[in-house]
PDB file of N, CA, C, O and CB in Angstrom:
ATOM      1  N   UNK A   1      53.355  28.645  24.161  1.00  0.00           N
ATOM      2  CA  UNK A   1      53.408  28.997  25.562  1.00  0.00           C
ATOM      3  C   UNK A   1      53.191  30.491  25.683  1.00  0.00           C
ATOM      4  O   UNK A   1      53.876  31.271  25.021  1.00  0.00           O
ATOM      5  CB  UNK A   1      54.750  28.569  26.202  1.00  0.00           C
ATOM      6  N   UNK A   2      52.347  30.860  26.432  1.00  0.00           N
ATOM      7  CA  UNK A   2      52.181  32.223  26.523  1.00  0.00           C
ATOM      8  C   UNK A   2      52.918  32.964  27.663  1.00  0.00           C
ATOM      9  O   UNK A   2      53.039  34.179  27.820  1.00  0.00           O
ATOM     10  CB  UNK A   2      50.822  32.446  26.616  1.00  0.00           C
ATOM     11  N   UNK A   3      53.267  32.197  28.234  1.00  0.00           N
ATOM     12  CA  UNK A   3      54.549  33.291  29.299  1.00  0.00           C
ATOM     13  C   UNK A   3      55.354  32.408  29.203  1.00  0.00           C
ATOM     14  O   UNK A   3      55.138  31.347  29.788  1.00  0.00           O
ATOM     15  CB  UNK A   3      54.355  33.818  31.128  1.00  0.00           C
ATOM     16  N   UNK A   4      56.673  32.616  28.334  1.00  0.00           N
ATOM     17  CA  UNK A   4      57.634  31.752  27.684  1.00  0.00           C
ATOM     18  C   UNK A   4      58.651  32.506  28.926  1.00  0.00           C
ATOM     19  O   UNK A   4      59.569  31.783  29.314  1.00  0.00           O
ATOM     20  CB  UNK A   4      57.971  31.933  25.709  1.00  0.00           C
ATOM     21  N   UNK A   5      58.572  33.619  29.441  1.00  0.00           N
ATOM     22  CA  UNK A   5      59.613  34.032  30.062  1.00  0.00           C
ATOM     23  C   UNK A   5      59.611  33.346  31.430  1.00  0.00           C
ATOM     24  O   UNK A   5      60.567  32.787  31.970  1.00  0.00           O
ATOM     25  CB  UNK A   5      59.629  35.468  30.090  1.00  0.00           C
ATOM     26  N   UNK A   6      58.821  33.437  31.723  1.00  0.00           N
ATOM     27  CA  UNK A   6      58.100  32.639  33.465  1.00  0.00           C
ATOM     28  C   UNK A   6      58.737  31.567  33.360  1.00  0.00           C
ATOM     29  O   UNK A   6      59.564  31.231  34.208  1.00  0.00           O
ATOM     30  CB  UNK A   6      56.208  32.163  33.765  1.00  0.00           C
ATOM     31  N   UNK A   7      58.332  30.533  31.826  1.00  0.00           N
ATOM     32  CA  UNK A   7      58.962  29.100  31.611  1.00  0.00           C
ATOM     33  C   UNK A   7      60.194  29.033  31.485  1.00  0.00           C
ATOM     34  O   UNK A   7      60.606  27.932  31.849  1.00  0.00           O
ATOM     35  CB  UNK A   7      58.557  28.428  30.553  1.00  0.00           C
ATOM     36  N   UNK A   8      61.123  29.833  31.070  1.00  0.00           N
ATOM     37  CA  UNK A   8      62.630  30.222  30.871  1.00  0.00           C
ATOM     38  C   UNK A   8      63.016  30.336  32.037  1.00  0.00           C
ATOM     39  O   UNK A   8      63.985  29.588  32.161  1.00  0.00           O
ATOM     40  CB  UNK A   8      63.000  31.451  30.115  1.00  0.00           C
ATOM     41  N   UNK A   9      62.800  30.865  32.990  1.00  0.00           N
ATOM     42  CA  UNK A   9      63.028  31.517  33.891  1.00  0.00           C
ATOM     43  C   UNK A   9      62.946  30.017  35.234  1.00  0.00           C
ATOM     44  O   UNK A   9      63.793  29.498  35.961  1.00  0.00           O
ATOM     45  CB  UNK A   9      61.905  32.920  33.845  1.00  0.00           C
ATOM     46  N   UNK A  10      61.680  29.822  35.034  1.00  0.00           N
ATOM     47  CA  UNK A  10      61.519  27.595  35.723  1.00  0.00           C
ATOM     48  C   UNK A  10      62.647  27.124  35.056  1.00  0.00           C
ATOM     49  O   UNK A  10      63.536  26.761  35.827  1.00  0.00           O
ATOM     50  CB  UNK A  10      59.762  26.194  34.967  1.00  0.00           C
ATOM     51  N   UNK A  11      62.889  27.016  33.902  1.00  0.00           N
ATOM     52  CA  UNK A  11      63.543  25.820  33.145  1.00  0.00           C
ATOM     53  C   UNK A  11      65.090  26.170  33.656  1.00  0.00           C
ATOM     54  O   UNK A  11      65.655  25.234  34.221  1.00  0.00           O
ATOM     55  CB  UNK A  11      63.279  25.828  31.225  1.00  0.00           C
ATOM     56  N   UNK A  12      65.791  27.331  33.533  1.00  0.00           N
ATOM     57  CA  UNK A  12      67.083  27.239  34.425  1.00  0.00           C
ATOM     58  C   UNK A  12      67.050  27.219  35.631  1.00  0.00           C
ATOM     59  O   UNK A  12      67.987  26.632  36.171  1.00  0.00           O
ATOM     60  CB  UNK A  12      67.888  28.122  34.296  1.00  0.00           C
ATOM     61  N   UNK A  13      66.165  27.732  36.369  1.00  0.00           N
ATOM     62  CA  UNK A  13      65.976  27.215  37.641  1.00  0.00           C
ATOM     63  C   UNK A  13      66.121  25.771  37.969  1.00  0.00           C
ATOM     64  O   UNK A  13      66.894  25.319  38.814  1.00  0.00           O
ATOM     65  CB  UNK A  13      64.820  27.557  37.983  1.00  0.00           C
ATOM     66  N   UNK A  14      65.465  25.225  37.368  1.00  0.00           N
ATOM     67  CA  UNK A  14      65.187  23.680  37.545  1.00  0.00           C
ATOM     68  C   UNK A  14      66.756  22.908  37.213  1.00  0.00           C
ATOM     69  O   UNK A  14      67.221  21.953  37.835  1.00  0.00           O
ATOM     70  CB  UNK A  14      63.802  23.112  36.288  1.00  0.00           C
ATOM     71  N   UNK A  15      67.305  23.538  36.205  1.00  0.00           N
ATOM     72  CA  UNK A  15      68.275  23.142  35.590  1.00  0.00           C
ATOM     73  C   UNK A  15      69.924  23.682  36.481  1.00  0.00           C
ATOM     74  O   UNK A  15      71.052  23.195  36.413  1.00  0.00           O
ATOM     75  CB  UNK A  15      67.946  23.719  34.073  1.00  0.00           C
ATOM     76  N   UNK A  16      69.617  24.357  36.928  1.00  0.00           N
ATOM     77  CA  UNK A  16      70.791  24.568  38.051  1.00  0.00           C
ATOM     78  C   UNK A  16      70.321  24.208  39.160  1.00  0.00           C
ATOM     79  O   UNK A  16      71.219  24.332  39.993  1.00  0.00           O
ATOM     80  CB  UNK A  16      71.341  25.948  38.277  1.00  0.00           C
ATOM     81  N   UNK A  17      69.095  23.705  39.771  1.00  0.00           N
ATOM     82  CA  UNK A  17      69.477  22.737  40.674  1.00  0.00           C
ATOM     83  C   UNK A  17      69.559  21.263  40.812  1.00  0.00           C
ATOM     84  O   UNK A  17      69.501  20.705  41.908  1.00  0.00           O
ATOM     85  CB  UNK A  17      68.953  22.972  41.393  1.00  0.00           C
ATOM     86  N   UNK A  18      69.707  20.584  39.579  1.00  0.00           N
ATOM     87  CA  UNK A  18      69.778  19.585  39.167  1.00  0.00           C
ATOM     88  C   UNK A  18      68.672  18.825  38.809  1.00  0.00           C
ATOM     89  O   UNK A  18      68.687  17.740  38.227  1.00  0.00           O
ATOM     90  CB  UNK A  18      70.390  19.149  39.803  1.00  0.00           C
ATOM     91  N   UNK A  19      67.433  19.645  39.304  1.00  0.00           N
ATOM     92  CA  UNK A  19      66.205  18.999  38.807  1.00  0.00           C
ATOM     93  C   UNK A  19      65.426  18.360  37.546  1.00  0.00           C
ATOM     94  O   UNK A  19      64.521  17.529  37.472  1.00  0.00           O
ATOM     95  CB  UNK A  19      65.639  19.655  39.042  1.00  0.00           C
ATOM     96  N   UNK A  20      66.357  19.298  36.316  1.00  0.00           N
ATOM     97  CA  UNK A  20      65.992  18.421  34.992  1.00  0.00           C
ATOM     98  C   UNK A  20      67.409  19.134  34.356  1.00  0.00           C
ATOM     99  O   UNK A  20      67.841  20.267  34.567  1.00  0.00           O
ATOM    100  CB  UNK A  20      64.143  18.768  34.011  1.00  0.00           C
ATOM    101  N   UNK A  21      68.055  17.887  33.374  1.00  0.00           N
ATOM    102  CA  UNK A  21      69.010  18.143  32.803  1.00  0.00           C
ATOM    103  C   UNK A  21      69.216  18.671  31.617  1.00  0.00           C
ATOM    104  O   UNK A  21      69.936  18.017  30.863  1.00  0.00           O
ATOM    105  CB  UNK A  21      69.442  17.413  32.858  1.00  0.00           C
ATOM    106  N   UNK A  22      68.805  19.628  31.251  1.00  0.00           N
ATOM    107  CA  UNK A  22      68.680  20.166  30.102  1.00  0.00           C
ATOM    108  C   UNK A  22      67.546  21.596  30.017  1.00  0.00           C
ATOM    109  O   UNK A  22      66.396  21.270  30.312  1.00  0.00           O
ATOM    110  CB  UNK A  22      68.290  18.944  29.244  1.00  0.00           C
ATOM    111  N   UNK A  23      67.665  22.609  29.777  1.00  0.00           N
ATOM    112  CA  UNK A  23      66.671  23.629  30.002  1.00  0.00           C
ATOM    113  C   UNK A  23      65.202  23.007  28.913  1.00  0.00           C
ATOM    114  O   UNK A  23      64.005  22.805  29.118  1.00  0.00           O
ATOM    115  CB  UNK A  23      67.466  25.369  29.484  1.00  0.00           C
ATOM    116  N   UNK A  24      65.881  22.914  28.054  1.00  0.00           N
ATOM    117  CA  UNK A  24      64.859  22.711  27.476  1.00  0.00           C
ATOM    118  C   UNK A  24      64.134  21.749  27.451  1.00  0.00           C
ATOM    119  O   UNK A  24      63.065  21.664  26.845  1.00  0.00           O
ATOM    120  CB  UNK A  24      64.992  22.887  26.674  1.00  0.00           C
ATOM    121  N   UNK A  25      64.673  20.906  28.135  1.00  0.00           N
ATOM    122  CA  UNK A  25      63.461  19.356  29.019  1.00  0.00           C
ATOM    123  C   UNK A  25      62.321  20.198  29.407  1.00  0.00           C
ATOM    124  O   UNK A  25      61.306  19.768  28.860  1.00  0.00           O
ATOM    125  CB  UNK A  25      64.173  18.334  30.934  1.00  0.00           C
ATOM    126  N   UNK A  26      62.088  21.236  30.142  1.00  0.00           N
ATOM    127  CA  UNK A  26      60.951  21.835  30.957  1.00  0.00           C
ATOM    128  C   UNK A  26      59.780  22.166  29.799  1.00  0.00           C
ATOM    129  O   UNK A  26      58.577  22.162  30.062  1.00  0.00           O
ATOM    130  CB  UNK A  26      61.500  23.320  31.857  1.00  0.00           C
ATOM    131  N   UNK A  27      60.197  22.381  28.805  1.00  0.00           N
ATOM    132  CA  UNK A  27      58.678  22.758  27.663  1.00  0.00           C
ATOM    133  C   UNK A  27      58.476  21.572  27.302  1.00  0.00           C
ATOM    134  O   UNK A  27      57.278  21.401  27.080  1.00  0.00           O
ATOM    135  CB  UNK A  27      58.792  23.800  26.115  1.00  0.00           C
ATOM    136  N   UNK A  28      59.280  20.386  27.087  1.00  0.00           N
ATOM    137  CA  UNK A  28      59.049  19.211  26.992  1.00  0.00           C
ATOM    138  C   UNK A  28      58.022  18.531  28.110  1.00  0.00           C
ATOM    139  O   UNK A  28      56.996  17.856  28.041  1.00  0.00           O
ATOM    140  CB  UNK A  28      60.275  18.704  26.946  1.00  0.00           C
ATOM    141  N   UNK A  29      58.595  18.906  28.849  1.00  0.00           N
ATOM    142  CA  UNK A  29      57.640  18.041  30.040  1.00  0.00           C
ATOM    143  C   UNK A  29      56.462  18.894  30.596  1.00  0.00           C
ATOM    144  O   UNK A  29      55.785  18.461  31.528  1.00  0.00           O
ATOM    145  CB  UNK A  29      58.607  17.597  31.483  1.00  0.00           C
ATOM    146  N   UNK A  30      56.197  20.191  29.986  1.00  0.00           N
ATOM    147  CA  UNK A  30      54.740  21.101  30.254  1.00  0.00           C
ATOM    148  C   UNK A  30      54.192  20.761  28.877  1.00  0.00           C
ATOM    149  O   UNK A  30      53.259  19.991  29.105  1.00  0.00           O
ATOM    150  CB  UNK A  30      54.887  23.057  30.569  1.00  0.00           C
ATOM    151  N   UNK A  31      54.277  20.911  27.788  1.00  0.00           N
ATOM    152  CA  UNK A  31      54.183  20.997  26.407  1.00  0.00           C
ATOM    153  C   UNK A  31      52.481  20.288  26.575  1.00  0.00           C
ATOM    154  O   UNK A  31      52.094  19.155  26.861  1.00  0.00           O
ATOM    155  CB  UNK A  31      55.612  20.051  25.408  1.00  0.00           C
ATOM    156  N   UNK A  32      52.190  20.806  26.441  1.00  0.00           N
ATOM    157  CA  UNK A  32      50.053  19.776  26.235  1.00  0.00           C
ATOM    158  C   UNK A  32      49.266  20.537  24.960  1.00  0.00           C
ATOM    159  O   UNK A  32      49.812  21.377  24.244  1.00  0.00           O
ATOM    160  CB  UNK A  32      48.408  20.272  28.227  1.00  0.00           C
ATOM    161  N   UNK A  33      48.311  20.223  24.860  1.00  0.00           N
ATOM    162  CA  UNK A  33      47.894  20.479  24.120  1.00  0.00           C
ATOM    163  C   UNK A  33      47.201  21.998  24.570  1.00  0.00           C
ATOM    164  O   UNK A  33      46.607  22.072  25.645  1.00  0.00           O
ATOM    165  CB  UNK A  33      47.309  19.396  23.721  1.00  0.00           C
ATOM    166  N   UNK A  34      47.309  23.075  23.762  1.00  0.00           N
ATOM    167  CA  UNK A  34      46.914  24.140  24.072  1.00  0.00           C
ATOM    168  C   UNK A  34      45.437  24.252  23.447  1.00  0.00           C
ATOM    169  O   UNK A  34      44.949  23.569  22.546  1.00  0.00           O
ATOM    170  CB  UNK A  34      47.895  25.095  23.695  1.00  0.00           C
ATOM    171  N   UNK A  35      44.860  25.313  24.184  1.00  0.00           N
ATOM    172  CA  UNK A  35      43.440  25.997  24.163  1.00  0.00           C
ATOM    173  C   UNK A  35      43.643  26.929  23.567  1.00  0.00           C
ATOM    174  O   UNK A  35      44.144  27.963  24.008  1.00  0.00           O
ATOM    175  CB  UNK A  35      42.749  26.377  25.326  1.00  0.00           C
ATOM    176  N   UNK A  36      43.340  26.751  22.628  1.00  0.00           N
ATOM    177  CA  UNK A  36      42.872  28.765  22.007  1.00  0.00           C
ATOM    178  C   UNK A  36      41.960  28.752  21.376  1.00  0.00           C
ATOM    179  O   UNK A  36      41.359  27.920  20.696  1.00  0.00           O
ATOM    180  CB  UNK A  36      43.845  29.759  20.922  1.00  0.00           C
ATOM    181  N   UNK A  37      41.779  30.560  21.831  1.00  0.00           N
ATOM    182  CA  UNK A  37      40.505  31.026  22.167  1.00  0.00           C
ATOM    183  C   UNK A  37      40.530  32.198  20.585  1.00  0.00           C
ATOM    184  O   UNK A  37      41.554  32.638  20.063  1.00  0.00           O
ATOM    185  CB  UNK A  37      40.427  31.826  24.091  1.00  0.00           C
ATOM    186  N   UNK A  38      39.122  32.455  20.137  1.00  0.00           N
ATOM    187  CA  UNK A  38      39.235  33.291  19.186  1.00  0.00           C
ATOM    188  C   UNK A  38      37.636  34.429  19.789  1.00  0.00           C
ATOM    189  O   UNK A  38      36.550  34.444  20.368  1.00  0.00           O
ATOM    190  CB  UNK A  38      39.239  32.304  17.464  1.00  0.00           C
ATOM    191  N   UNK A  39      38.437  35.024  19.229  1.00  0.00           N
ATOM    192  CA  UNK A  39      37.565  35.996  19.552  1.00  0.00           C
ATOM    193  C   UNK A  39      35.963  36.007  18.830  1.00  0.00           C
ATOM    194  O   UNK A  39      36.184  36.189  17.633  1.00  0.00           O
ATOM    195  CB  UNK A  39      38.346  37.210  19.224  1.00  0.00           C
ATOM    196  N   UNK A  40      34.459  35.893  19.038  1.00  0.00           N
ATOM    197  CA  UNK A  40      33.771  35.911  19.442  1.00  0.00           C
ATOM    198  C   UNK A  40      33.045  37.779  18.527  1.00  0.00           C
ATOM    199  O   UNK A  40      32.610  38.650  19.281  1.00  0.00           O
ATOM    200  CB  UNK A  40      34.222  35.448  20.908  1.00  0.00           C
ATOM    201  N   UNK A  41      33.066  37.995  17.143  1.00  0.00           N
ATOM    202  CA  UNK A  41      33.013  38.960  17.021  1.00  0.00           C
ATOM    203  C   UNK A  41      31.778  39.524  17.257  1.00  0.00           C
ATOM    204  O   UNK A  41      31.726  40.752  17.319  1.00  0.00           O
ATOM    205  CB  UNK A  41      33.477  39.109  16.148  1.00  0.00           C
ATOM    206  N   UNK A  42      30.185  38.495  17.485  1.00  0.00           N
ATOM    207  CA  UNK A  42      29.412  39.206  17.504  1.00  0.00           C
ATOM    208  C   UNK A  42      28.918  39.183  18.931  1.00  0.00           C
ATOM    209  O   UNK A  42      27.844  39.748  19.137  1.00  0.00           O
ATOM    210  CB  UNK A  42      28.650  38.986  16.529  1.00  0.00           C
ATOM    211  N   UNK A  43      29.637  38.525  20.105  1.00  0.00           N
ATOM    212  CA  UNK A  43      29.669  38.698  21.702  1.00  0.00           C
ATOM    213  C   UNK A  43      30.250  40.062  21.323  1.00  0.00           C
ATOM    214  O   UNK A  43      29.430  40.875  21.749  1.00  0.00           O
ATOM    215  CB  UNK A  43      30.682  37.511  22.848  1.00  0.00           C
ATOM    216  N   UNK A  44      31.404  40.816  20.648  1.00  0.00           N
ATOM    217  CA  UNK A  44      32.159  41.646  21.447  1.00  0.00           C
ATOM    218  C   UNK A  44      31.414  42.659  20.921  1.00  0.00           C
ATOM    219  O   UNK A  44      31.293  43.704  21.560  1.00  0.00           O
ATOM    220  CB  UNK A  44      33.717  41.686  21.380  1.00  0.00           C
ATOM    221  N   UNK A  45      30.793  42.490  19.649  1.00  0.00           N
ATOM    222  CA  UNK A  45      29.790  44.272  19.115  1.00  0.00           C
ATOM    223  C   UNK A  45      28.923  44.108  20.482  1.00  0.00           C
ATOM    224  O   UNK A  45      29.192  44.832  21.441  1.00  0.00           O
ATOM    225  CB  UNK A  45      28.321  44.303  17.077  1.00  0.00           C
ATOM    226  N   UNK A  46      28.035  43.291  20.545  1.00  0.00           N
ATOM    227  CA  UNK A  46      27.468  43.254  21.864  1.00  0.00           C
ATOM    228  C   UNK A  46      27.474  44.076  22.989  1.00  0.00           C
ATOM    229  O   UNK A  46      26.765  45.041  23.275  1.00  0.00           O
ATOM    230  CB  UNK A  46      27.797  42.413  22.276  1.00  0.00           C
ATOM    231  N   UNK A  47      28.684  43.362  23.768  1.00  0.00           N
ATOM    232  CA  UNK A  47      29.760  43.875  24.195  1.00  0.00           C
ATOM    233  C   UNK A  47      30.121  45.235  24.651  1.00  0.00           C
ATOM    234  O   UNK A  47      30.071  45.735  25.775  1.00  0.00           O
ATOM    235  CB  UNK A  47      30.378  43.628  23.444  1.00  0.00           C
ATOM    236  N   UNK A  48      30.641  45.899  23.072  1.00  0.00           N
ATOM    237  CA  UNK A  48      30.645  47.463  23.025  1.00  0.00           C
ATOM    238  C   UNK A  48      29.611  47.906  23.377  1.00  0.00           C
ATOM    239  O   UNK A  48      29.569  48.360  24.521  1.00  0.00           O
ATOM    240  CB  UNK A  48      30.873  48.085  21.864  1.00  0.00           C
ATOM    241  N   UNK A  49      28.573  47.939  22.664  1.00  0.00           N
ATOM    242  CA  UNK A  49      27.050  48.728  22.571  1.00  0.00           C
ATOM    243  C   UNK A  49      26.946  48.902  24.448  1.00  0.00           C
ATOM    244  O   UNK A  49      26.925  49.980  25.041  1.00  0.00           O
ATOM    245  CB  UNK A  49      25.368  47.410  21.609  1.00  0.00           C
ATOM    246  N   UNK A  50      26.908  47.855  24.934  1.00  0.00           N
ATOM    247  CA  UNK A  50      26.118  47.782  26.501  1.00  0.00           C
ATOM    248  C   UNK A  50      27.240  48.602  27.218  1.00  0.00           C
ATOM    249  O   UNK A  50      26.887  49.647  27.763  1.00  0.00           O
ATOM    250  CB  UNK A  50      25.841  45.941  27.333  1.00  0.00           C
ATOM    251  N   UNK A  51      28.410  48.278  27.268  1.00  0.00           N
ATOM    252  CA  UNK A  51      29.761  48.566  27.523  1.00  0.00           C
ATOM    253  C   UNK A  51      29.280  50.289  27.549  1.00  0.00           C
ATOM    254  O   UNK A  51      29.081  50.894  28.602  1.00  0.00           O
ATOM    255  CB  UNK A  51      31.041  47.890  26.217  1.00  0.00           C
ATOM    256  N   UNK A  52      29.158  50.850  26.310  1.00  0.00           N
ATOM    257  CA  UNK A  52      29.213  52.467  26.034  1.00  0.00           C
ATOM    258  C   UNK A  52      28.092  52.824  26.802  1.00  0.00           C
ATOM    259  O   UNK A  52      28.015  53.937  27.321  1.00  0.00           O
ATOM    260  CB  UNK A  52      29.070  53.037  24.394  1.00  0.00           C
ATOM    261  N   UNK A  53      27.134  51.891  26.927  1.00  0.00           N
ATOM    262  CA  UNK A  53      25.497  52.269  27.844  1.00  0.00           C
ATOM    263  C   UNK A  53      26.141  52.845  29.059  1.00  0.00           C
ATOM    264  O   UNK A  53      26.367  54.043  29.232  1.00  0.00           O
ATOM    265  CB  UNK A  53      24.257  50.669  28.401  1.00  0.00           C
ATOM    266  N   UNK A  54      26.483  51.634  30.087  1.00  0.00           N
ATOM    267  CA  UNK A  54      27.338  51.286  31.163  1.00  0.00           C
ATOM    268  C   UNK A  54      27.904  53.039  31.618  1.00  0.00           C
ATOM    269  O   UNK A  54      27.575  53.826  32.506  1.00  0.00           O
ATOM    270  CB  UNK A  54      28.711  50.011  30.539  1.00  0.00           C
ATOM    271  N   UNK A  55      28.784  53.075  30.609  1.00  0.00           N
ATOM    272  CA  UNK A  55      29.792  54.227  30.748  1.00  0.00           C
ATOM    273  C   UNK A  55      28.768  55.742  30.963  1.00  0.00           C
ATOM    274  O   UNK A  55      28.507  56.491  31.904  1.00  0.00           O
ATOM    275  CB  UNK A  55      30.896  54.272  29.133  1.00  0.00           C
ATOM    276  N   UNK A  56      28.595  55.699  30.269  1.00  0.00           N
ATOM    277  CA  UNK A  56      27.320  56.659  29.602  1.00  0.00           C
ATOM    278  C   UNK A  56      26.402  56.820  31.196  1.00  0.00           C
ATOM    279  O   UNK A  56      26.429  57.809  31.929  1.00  0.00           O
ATOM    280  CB  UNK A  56      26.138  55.575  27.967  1.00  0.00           C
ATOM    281  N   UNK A  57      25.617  55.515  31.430  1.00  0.00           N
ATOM    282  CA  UNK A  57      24.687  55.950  33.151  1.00  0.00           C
ATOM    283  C   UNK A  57      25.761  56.460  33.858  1.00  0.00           C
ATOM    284  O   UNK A  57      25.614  57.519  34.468  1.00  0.00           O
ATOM    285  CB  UNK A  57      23.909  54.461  34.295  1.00  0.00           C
ATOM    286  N   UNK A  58      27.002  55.774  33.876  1.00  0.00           N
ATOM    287  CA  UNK A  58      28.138  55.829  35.444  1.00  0.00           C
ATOM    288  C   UNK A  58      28.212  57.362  35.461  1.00  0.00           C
ATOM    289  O   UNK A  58      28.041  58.025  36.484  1.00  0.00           O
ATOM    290  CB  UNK A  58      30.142  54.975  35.314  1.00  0.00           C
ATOM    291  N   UNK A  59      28.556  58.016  33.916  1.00  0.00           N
ATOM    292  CA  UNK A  59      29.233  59.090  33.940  1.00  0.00           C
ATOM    293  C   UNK A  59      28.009  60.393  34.335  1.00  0.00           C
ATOM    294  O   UNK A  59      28.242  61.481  34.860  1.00  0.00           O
ATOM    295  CB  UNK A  59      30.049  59.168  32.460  1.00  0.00           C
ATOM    296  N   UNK A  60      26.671  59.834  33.874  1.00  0.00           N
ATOM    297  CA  UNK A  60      25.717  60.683  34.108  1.00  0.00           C
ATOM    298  C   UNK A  60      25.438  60.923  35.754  1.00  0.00           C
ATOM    299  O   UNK A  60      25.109  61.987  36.281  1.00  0.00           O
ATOM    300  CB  UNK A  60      24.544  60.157  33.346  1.00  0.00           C
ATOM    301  N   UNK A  61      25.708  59.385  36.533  1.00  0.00           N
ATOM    302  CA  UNK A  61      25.289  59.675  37.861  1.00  0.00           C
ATOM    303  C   UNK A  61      26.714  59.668  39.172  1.00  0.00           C
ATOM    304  O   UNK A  61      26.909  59.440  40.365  1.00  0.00           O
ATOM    305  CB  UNK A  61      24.054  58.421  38.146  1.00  0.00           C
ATOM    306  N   UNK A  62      27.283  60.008  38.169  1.00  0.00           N
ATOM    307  CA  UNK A  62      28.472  60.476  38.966  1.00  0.00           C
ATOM    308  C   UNK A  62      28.978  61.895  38.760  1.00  0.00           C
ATOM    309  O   UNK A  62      30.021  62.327  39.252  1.00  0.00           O
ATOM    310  CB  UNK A  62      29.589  59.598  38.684  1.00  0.00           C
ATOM    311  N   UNK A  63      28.108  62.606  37.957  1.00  0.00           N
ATOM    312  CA  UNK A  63      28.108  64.031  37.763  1.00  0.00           C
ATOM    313  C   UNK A  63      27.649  65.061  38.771  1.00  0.00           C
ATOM    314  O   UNK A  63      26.517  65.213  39.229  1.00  0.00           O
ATOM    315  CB  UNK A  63      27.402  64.232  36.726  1.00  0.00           C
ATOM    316  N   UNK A  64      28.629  65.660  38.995  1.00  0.00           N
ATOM    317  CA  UNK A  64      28.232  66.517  40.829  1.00  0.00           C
ATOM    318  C   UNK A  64      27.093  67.367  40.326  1.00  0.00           C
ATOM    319  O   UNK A  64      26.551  67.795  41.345  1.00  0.00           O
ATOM    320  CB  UNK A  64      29.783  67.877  41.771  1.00  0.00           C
ATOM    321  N   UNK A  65      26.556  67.756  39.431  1.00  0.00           N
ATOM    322  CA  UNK A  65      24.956  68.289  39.348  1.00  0.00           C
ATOM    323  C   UNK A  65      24.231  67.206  39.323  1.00  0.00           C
ATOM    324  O   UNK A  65      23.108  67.683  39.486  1.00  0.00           O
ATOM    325  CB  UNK A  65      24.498  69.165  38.080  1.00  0.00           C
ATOM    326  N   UNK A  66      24.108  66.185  39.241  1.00  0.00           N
ATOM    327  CA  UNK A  66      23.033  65.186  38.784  1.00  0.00           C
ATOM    328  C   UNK A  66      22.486  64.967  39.502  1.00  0.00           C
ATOM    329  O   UNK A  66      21.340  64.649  39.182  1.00  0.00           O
ATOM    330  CB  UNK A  66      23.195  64.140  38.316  1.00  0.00           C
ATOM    331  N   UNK A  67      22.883  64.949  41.270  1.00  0.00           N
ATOM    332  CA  UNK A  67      21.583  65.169  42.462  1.00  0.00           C
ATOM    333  C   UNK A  67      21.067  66.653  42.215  1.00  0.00           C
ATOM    334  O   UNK A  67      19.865  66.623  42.481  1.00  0.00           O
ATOM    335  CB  UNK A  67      22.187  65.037  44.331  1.00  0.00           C
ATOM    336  N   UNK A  68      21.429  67.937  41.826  1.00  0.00           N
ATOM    337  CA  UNK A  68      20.205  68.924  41.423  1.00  0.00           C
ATOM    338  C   UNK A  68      19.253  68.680  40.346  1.00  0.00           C
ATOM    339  O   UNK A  68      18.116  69.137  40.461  1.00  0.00           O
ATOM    340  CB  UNK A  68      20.700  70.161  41.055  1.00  0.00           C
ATOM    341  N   UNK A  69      19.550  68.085  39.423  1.00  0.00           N
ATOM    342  CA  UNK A  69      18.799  67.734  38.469  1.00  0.00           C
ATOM    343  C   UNK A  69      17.606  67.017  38.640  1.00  0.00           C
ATOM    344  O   UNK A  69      16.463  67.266  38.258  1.00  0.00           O
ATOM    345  CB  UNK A  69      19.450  67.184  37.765  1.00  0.00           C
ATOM    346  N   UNK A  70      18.046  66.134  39.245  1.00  0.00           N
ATOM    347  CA  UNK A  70      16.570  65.313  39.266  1.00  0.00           C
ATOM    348  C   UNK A  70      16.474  64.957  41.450  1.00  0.00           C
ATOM    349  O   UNK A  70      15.515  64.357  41.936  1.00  0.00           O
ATOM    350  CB  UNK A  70      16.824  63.161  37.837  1.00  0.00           C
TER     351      UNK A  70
END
């Protein structure tokens, strides 16, 4: 579970208002099969390279000389 606190936080909720008897019924009854994701190493070199381009134009044409320049 990736926000175990959020679910802690439902599960006594639920559990002081009588809604499930036991806190820990609530991961029981969300519990599915999880998705995970791995990272993708040659999307993210990718990624970087265009990423640093990106940065690189923004910073050039957001430079208060860069309307004298050209």
């Amino acid at each position: 579970m990736s926000d175990s606190s959020t679910l802690g936080a439902a599960a006594y909720a639920g559990f002081g208002m009588g809604a499930i008897s036991d806190p820990s019924e609530a991961y029981r009854k969300i519990n599915k099969e999880e998705t995970v994701f791995t990272p993708d190493r040659k999307a993210h070199a990718k990624f970087t390279k265009r990423y640093e381009l990106y940065r690189r134009l923004v910073f050039t044409v957001n430079d208060p000389d860069f309307r004298d320049k050209y």
